[in-house]
Backbone bond lengths (Angstrom), bond angles and torsions (degrees), N, CA, C in turn:
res aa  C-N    CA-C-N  psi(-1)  N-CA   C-N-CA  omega(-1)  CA-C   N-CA-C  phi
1 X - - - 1.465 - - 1.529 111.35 -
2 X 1.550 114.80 -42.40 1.567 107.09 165.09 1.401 129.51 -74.04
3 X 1.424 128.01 -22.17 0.806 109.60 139.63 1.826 141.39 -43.55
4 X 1.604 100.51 -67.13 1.534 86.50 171.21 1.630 130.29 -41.16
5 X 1.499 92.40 -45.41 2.023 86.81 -175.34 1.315 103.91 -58.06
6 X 1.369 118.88 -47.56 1.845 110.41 171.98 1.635 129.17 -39.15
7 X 1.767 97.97 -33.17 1.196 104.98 172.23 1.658 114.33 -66.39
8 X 1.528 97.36 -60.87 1.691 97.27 -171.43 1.024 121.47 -56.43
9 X 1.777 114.73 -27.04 1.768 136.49 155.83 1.999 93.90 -16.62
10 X 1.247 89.77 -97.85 1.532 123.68 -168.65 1.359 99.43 -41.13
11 X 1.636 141.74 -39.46 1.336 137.05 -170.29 1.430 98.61 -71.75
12 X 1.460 119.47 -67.99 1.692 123.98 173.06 1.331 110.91 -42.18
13 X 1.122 139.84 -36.73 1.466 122.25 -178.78 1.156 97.34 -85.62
14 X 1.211 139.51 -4.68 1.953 128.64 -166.11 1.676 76.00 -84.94
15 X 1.258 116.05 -81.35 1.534 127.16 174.55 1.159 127.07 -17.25
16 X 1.234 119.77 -41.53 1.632 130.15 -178.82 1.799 92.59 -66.89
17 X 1.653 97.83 -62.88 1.684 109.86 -168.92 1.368 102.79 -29.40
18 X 1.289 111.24 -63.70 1.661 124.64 -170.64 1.483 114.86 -64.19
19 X 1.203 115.71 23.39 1.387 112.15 -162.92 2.048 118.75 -97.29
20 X 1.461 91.79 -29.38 1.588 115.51 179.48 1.582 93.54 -75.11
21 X 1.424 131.52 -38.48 1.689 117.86 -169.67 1.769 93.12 -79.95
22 X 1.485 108.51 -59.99 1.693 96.74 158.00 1.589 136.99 25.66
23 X 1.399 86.48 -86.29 1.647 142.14 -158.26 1.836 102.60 -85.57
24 X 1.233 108.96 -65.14 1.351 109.88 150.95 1.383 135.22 -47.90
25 X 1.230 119.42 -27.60 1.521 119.93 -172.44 1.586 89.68 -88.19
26 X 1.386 137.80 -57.53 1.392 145.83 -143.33 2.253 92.15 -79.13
27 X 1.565 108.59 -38.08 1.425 95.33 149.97 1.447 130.74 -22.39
28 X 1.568 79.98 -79.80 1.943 87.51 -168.99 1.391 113.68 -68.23
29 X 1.162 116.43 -7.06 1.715 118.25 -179.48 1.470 98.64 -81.11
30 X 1.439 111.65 -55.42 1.546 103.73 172.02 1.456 125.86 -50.42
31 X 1.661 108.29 -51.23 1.649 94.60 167.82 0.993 133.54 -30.87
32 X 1.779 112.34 -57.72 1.395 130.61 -154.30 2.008 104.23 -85.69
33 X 1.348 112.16 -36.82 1.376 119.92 -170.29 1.927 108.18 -95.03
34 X 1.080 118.26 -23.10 1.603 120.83 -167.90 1.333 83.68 -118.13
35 X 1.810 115.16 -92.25 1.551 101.48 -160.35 1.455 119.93 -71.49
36 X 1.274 142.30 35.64 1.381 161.34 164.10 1.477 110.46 36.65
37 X 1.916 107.75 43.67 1.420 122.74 170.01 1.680 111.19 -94.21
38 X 0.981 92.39 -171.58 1.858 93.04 172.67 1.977 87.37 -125.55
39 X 1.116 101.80 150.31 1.656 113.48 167.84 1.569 93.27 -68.18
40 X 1.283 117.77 131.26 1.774 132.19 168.81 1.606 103.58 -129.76
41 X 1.513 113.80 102.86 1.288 135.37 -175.60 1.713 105.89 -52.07
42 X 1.531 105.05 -47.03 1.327 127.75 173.37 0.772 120.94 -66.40
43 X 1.580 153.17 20.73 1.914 164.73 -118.25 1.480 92.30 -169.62
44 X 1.416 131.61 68.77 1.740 115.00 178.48 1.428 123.92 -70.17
45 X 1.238 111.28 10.98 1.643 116.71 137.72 1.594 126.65 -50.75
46 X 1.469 81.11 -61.16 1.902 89.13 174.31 1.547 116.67 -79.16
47 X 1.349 107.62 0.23 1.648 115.99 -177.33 1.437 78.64 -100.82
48 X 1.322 163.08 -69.59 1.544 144.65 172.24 1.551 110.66 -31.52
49 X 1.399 100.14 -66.69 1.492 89.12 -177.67 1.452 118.87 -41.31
50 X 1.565 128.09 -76.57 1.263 123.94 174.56 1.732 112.05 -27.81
51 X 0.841 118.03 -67.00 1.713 118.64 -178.76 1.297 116.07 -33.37
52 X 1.710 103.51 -44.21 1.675 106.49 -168.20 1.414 99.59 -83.20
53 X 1.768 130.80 -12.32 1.137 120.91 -174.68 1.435 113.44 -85.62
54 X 1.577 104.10 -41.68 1.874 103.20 164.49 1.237 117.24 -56.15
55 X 1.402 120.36 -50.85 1.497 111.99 157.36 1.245 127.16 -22.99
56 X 1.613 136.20 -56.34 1.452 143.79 -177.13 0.914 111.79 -100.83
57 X 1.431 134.71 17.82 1.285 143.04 158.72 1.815 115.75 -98.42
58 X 1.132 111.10 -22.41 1.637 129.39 -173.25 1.521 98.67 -83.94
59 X 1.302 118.85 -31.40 1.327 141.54 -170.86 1.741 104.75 -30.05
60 X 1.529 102.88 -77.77 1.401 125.54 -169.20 1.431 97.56 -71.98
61 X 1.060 133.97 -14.68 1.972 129.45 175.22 1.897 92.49 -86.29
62 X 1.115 131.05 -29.85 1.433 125.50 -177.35 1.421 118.68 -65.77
63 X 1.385 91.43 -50.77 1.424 116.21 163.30 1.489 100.08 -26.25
64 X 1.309 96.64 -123.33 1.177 123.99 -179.25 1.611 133.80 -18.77
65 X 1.664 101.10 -42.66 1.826 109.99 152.38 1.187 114.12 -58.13
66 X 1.665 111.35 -39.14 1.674 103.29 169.81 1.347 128.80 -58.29
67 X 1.447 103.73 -35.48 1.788 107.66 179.10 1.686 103.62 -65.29
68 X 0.918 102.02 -50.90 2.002 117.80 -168.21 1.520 106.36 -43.46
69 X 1.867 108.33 -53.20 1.324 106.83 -165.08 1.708 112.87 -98.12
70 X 1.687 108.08 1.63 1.462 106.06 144.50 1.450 118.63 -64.06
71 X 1.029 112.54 -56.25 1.205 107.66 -161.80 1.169 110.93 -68.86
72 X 1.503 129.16 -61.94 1.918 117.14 158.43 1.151 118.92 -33.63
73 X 1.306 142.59 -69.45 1.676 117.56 166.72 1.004 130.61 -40.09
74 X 1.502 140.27 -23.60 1.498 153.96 139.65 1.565 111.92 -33.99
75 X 1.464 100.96 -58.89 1.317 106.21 179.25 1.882 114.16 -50.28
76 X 1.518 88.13 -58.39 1.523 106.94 -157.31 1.796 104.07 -63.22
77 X 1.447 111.52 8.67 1.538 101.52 -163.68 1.568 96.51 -131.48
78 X 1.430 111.35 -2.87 1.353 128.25 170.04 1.397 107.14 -91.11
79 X 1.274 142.72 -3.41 1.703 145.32 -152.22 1.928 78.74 -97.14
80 X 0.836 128.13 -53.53 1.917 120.65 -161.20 1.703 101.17 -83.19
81 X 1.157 126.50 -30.55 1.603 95.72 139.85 1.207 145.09 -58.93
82 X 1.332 103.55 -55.93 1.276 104.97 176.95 1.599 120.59 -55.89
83 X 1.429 132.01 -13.14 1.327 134.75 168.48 1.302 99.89 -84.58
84 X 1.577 127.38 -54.27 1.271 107.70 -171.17 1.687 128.23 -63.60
85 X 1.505 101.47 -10.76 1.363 109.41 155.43 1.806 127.55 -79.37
86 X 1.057 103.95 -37.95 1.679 129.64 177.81 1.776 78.62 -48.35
87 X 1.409 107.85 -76.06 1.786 118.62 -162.41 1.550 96.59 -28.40
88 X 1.412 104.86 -65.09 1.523 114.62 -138.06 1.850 94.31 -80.53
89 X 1.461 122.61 -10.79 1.586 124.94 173.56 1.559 99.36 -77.72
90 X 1.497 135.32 -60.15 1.087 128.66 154.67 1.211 154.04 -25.19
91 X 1.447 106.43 -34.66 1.421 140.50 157.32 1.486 110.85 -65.74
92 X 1.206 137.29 -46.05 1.855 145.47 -166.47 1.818 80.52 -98.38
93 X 0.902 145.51 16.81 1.333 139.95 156.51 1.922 106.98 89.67
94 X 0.877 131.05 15.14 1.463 113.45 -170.08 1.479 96.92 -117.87
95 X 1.793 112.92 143.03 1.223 156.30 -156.38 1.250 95.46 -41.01
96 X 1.439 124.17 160.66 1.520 123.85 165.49 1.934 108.41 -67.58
97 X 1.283 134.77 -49.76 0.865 122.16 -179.80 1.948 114.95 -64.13
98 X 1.453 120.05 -30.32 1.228 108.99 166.91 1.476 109.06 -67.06
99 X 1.422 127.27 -50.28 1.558 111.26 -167.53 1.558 99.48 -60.83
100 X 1.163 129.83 -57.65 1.622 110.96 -167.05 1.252 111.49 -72.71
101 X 1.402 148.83 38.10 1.264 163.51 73.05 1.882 121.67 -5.88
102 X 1.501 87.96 -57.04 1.398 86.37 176.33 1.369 111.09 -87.19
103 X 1.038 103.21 -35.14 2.184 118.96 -176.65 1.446 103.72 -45.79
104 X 1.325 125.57 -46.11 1.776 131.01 -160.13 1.764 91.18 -91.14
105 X 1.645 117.16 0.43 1.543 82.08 165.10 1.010 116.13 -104.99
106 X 1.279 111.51 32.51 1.878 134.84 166.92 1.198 114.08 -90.46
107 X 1.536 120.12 -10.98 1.415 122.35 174.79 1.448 122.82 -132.23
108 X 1.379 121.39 -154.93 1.831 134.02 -150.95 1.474 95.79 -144.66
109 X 1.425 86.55 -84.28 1.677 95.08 -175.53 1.179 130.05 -77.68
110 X 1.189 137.12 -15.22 1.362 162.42 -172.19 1.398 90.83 -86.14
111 X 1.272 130.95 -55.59 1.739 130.49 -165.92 1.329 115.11 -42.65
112 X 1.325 117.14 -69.19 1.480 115.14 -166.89 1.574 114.05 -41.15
113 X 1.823 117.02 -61.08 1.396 104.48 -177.42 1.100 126.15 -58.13
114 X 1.770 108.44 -38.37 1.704 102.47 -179.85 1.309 114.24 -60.73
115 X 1.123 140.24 -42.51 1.855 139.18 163.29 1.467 95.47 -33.75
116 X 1.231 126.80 -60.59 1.641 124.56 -150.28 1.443 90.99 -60.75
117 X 1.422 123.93 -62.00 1.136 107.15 175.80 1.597 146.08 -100.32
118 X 1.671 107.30 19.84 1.494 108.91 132.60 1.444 127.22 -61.38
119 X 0.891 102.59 -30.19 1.793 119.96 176.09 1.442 110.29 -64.62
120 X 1.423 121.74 -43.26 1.458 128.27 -164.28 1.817 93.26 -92.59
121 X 1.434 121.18 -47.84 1.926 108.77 158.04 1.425 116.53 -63.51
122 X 1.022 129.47 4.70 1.294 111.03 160.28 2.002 107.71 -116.86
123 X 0.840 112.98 -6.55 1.446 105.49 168.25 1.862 100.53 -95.10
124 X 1.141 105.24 20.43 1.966 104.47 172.28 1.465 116.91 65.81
125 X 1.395 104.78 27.85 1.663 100.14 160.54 1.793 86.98 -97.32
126 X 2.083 91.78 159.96 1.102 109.00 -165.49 1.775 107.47 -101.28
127 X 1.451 122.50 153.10 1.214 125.87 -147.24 1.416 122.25 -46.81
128 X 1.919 109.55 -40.55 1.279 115.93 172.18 1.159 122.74 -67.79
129 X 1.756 130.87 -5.51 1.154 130.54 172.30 1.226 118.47 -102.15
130 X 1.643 120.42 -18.60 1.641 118.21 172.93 1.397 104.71 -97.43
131 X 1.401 121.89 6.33 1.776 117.90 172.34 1.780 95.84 -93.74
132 X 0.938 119.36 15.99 1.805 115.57 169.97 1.629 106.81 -91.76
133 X 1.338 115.65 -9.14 1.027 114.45 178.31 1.897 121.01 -82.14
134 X 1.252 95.64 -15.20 1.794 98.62 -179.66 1.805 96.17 -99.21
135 X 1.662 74.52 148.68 1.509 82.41 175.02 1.259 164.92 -87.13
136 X 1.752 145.46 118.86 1.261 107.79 -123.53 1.897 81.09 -128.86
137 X 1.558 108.77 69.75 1.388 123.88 167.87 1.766 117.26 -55.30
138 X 1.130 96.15 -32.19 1.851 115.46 -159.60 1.187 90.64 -138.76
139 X 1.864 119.58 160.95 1.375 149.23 -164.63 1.621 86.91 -81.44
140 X 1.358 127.34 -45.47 1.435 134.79 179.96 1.412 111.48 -27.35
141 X 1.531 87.24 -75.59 1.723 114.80 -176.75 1.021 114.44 -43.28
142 X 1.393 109.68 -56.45 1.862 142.03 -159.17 1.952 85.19 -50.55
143 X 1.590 125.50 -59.26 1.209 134.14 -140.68 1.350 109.27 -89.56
144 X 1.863 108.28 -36.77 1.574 116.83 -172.34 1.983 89.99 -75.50
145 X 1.486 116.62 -53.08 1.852 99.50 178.89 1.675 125.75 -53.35
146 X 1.475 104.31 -12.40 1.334 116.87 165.41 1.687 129.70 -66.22
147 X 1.487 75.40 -34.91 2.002 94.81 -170.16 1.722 100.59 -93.86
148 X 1.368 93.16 -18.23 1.796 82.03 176.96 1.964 101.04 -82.72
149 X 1.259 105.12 -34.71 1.541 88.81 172.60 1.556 118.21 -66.32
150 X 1.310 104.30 -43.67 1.842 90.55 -175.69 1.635 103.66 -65.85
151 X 1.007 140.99 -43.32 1.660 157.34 165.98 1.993 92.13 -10.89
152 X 1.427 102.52 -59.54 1.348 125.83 -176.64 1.117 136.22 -39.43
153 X 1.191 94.69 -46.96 1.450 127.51 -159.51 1.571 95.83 -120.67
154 X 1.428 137.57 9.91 1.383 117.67 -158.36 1.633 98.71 -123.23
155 X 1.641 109.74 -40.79 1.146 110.62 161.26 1.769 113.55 108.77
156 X 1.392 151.29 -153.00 1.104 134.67 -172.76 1.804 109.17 -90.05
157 X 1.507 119.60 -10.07 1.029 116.65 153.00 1.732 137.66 -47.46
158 X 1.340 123.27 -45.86 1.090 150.48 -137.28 1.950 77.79 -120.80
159 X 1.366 129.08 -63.22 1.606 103.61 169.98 1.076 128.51 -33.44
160 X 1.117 116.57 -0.69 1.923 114.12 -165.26 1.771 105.57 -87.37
161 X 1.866 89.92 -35.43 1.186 116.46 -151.23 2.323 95.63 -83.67
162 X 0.817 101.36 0.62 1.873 111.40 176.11 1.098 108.97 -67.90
163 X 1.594 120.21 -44.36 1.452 111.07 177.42 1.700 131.00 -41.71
164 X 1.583 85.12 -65.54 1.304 96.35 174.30 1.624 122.56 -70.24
165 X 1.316 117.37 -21.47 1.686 120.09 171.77 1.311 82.92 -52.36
166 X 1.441 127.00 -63.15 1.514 125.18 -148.33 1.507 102.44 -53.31
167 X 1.296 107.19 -71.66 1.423 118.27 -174.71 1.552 101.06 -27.06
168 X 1.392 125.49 -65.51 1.567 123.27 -141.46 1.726 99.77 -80.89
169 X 1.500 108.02 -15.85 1.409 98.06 165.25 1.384 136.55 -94.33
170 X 1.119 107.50 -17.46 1.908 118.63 141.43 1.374 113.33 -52.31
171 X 1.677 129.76 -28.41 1.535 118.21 -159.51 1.769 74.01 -81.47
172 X 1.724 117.46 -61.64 1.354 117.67 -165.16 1.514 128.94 -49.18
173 X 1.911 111.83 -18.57 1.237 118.06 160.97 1.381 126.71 -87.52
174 X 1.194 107.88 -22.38 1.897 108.70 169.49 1.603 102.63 -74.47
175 X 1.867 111.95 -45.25 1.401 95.38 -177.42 1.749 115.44 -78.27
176 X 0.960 131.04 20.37 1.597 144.98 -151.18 1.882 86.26 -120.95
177 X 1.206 142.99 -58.28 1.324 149.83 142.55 1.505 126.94 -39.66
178 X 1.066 108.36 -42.65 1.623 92.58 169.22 1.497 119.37 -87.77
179 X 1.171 99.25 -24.31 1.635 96.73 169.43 1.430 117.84 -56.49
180 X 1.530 120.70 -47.18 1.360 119.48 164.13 1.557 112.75 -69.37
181 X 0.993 145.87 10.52 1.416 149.25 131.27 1.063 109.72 -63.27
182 X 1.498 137.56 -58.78 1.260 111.88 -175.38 1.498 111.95 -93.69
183 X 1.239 135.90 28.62 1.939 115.69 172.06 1.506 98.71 -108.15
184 X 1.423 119.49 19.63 1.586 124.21 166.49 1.334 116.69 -60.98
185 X 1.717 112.87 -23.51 1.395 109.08 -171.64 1.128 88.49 -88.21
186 X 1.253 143.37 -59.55 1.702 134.70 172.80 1.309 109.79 -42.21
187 X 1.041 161.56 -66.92 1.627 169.11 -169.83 1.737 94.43 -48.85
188 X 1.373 123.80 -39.85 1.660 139.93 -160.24 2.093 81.14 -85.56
189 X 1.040 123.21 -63.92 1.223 123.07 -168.41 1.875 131.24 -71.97
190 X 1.621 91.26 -13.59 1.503 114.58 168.48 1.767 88.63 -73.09
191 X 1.208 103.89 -73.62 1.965 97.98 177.78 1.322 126.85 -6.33
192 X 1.953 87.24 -73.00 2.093 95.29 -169.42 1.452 93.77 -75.41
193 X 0.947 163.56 -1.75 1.436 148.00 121.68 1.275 119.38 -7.18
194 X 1.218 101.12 -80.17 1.576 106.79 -172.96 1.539 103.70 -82.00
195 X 1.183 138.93 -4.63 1.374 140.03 171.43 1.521 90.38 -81.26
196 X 1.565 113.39 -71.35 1.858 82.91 -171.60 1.451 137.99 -58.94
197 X 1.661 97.41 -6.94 1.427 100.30 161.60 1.066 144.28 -49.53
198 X 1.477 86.79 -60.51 1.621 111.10 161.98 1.493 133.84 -35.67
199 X 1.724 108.26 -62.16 1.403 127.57 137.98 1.373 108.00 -5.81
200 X 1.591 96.68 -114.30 1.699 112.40 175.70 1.123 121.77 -3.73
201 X 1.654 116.17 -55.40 1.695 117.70 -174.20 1.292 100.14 -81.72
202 X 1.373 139.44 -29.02 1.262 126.61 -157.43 1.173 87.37 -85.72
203 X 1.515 147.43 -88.82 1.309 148.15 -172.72 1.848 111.10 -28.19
204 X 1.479 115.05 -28.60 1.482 105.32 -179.77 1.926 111.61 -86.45
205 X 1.480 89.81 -17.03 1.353 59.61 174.34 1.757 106.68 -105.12
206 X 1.381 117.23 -36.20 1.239 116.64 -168.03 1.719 112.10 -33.94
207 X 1.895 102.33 -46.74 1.261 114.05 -165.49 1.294 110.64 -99.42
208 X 1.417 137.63 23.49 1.324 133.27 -165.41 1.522 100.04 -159.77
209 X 1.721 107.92 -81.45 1.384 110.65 -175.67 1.424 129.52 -41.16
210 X 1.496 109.12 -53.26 1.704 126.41 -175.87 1.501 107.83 -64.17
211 X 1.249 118.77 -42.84 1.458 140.29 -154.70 1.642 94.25 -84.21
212 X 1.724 109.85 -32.13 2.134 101.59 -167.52 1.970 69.05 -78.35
213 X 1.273 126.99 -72.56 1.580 143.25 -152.58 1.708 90.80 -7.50
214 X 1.180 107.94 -67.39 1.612 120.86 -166.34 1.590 104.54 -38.97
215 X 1.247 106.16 -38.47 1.469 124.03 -142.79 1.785 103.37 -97.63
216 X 1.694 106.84 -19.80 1.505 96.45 -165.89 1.513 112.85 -88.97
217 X 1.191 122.59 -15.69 1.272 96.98 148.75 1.967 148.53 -16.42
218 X 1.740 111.36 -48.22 0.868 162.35 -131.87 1.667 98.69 -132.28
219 X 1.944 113.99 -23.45 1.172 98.67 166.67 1.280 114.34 -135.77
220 X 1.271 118.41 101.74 1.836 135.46 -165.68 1.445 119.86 -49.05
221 X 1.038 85.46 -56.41 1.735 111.16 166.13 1.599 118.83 -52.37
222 X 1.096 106.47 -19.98 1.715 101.50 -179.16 1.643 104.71 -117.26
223 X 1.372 114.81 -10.19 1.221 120.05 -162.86 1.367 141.41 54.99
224 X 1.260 153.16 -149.66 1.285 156.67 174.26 2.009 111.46 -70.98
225 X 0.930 83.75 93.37 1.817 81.16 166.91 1.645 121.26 -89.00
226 X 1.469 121.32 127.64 0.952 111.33 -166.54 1.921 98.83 -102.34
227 X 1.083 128.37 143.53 1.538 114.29 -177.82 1.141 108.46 -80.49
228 X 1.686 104.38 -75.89 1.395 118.11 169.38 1.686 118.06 -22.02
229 X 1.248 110.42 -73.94 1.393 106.76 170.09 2.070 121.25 -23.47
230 X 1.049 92.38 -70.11 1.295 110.76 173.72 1.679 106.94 -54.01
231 X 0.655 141.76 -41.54 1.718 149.95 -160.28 1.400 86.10 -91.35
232 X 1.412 138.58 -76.68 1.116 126.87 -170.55 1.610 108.11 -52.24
233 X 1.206 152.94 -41.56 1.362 133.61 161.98 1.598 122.89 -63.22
234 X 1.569 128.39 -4.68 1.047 128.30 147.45 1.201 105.11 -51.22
235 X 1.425 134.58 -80.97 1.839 144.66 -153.73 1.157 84.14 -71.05
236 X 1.664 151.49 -36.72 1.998 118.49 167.24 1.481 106.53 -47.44
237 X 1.646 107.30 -47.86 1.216 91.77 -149.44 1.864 110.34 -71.71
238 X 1.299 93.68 -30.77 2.095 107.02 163.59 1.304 104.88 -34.52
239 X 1.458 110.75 -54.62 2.066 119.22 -176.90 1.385 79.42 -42.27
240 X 1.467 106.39 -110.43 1.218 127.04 -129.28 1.690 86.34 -43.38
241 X 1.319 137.74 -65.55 1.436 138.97 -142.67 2.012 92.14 -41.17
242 X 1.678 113.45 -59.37 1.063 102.86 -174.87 1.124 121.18 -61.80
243 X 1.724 141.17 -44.62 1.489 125.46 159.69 1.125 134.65 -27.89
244 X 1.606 113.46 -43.46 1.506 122.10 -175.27 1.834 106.17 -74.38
245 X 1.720 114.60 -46.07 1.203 105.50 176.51 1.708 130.56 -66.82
246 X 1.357 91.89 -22.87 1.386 107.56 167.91 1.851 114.12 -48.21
247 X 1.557 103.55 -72.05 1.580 113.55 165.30 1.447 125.35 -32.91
248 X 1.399 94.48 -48.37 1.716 100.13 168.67 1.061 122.71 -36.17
249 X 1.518 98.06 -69.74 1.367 122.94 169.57 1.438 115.21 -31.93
250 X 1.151 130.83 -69.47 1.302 144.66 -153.22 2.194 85.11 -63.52
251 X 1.009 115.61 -42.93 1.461 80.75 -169.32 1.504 120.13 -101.81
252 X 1.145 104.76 42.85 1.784 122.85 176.83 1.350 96.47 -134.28
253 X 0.961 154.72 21.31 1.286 152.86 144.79 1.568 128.04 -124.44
254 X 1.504 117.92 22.18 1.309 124.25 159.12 1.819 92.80 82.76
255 X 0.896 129.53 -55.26 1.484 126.79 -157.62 1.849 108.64 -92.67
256 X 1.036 94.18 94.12 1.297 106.45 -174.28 1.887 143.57 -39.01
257 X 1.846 78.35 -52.63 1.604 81.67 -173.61 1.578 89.08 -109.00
258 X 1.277 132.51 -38.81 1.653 127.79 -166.47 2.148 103.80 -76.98
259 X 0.816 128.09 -15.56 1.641 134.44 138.06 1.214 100.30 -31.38
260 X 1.387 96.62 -93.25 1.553 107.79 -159.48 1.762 125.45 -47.76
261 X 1.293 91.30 -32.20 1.721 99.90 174.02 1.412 116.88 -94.96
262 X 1.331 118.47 -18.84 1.542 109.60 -177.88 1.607 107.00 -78.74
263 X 2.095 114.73 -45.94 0.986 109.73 -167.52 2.055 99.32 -74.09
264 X 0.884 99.30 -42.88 1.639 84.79 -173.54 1.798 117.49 -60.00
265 X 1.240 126.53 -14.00 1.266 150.86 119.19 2.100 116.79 9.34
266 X 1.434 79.85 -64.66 1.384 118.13 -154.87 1.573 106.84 -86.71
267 X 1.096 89.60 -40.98 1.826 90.38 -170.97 1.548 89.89 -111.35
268 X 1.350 134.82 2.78 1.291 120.03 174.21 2.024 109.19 -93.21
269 X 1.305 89.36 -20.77 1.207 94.13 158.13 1.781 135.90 -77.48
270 X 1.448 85.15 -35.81 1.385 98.83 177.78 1.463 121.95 -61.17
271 X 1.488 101.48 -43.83 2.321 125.53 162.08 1.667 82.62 -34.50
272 X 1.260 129.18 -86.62 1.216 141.65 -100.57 1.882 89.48 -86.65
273 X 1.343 111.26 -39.97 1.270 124.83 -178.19 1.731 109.36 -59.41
274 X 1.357 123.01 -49.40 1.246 125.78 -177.65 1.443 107.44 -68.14
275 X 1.465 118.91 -57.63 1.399 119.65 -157.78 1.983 97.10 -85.29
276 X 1.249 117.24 8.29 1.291 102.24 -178.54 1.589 93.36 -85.98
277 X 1.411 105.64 -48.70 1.476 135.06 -179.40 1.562 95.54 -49.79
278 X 1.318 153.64 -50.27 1.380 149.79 172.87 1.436 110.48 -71.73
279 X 1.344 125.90 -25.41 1.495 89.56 168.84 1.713 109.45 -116.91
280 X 1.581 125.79 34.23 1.249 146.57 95.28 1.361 109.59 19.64
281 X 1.687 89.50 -93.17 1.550 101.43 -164.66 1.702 106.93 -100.26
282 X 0.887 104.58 41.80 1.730 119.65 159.80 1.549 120.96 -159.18
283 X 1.172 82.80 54.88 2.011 96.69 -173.18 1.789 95.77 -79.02
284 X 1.582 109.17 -20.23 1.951 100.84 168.00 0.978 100.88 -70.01
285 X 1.262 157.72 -30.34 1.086 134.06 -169.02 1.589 131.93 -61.35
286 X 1.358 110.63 -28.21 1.627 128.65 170.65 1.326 122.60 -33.49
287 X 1.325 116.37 -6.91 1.510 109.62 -178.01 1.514 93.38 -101.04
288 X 1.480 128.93 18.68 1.141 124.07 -173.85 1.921 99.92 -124.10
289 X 1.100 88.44 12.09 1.917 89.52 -173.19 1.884 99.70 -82.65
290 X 1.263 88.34 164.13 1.460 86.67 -173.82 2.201 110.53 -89.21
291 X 1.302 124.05 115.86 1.200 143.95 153.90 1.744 103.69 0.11
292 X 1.459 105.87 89.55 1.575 103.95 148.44 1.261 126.85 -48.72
C-alpha cells in the first residue's frame, strides 16, 4: 500500500508538473478555434496572459508539495522521539512490536504507517514485508524503516545500538534545519536577480525603447522598431528567468520540488505585476504592435 501511494504520489506530481504546457496549449486552441484569433507570440498582452496562466496553473502543484513537505518534515523531526521512546520501551523489557506501540504515541505523523505495519506483524506478514508500509519520502525515512527492519531481525545485540541511531538522527535533523537557515542568503539573491531584471527592462524600455518607437519613422537607418514585439520577449524571457531560478532554488534548500514551484510562483507573479503595470502606462503605443 506504501508503495502504491508513493506511486500515485509521483504520477500526480508528474501531472501537476505538466499542467502550465496543458493550460497553455488549450489557450491557443481557444484563441484560434472559439475566439477566431491566431496565437501572436509578439502581442505582450498574450505574453502576460500566458505568464499569468502558468502562474495559475503551478498553483495546485504548490499546494500540494506544500502539504507533502509539511508533513515529511513533521515526520522527519518526530523519528528522535519516537526512538527515544522505542529505547526506553525496550529498556522496561517489552517486545519490539509492543514498544513501537507505545513509541508512536509520541507522535502525529509517524502514526499512521507504523499502525499499518504493526497491524500487518500481527496479521503474520513477515518484517521485510510489513516495513513497506512506512514511508521512505526522504533519505531520513528511507534509513530509520531500514533500521527498524535490521532492529528486528538483530535481536538484544543490535538494541544497544538505538542510542546512537537516535543520537545521529537528531545531529541530521538539527543539521537538516540549519542548513535551510542558511541558503536564505542564496534564495534572497536568486530574487535581486530577477528584480534587477525587471528594473533593467522596465527602465530600457520605458526610457529608451518606447520613446526611439515614436521616433523611428524619422530614423531610416535603424528602421521600424516594433515595441510591443520587443516587450513581449522581455515577459518570455521573465517566464523562463523565473522557472529556471526557481529550480535553482529548489536544490540549495533541501526541498526539492515545493522550492522550485513556490519560488518561481513568486517572481512569476512578481514579472507579471511590473510589466502589466508598464504597458499600463503605454497603452498608445498599440498601434505599434505587430498585426494578428
Amino acid at each position: 500500500m506504501r508503495l502504491e501511494e508513493g506511486v500515485r504520489r509521483q504520477d500526480l506530481r508528474i501531472l501537476l508538473l505538466t499542467l502550465p504546457a496543458w493550460a497553455v496549449l488549450f489557450y491557443a486552441l481557444y484563441l484560434i478555434f472559439i475566439a477566431r484569433k491566431s496565437f501572436n507570440i509578439y502581442d505582450p498582452y498574450e505574453a502576460i496572459n500566458v505568464s499569468f496562466i502558468v502562474a495559475l496553473s503551478l498553483i495546485p502543484s504548490a499546494a500540494l508539495e506544500y502539504k507533502w513537505e509539511w508533513e515529511t518534515s513533521r515526520a522527519e523531526s518526530e523519528i528522535p522521539i519516537m526512538l527515544s521512546a522505542l529505547e526506553s520501551g525496550l529498556r522496561a523489557g517489552l517486545s519490539l512490536p509492543e514498544a513501537l506501540r507505545e513509541a508512536i504515541k509520541y507522535t502525529t505523523n509517524l502514526r499512521r504507517d507504523f499502525i499499518r505495519m504493526l497491524n500487518a506483524l500481527a496479521a503474520g506478514e513477515s518484517i521485510d514485508s510489513a516495513v513497506k508500509y512506512l514511508s521512505r519520502e526522504t533519505p531520513l525515512l528511507s534509513i530509520t524503516a531500514d533500521y527498524i527492519r535490521v532492529l528486528a531481525k538483530g535481536g538484544e545485540e543490535l538494541f544497544r545500538t538505538l542510542k546512537d541511531f537516535r543520537e545521529s538522527v537528531e545531529v541530521i535533523v538539527n543539521y537538516t534545519k540549519k542548513l535551510r537557515e542558511a541558503t536564505r542568503s542564496f534564495v534572497a539573491t536568486v530574487y535581486m536577480v530577477l528584480i534587477v531584471y525587471l528594473i533593467t527592462t522596465a527602465i530600457f524600455l520605458q526610457t529608451f525603447l518606447f520613446p526611439l518607437a515614436k521616433q523611428s519613422s524619422k530614423l531610416t537607418m535603424l528602421g521600424h522598431i516594433n515595441p510591443m514585439a520587443l516587450t513581449s520577449l522581455v515577459i518570455y524571457g521573465a517566464l523562463i528567468e523565473s522557472i529556471l531560478n526557481g529550480v535553482a532554488t529548489s536544490y540549495f534548500t533541501g526541498s526539492r520540488y515545493l522550492a522550485s514551484i513556490f519560488h518561481a510562483l513568486v517572481l512569476l507573479f512578481l514579472s507579471i505585476a511590473v510589466y502589466t503595470a508598464l504597458l499600463y502606462m503605454n497603452t498608445s503605443l498599440t498601434s505599434y504592435m505587430v498585426p494578428h
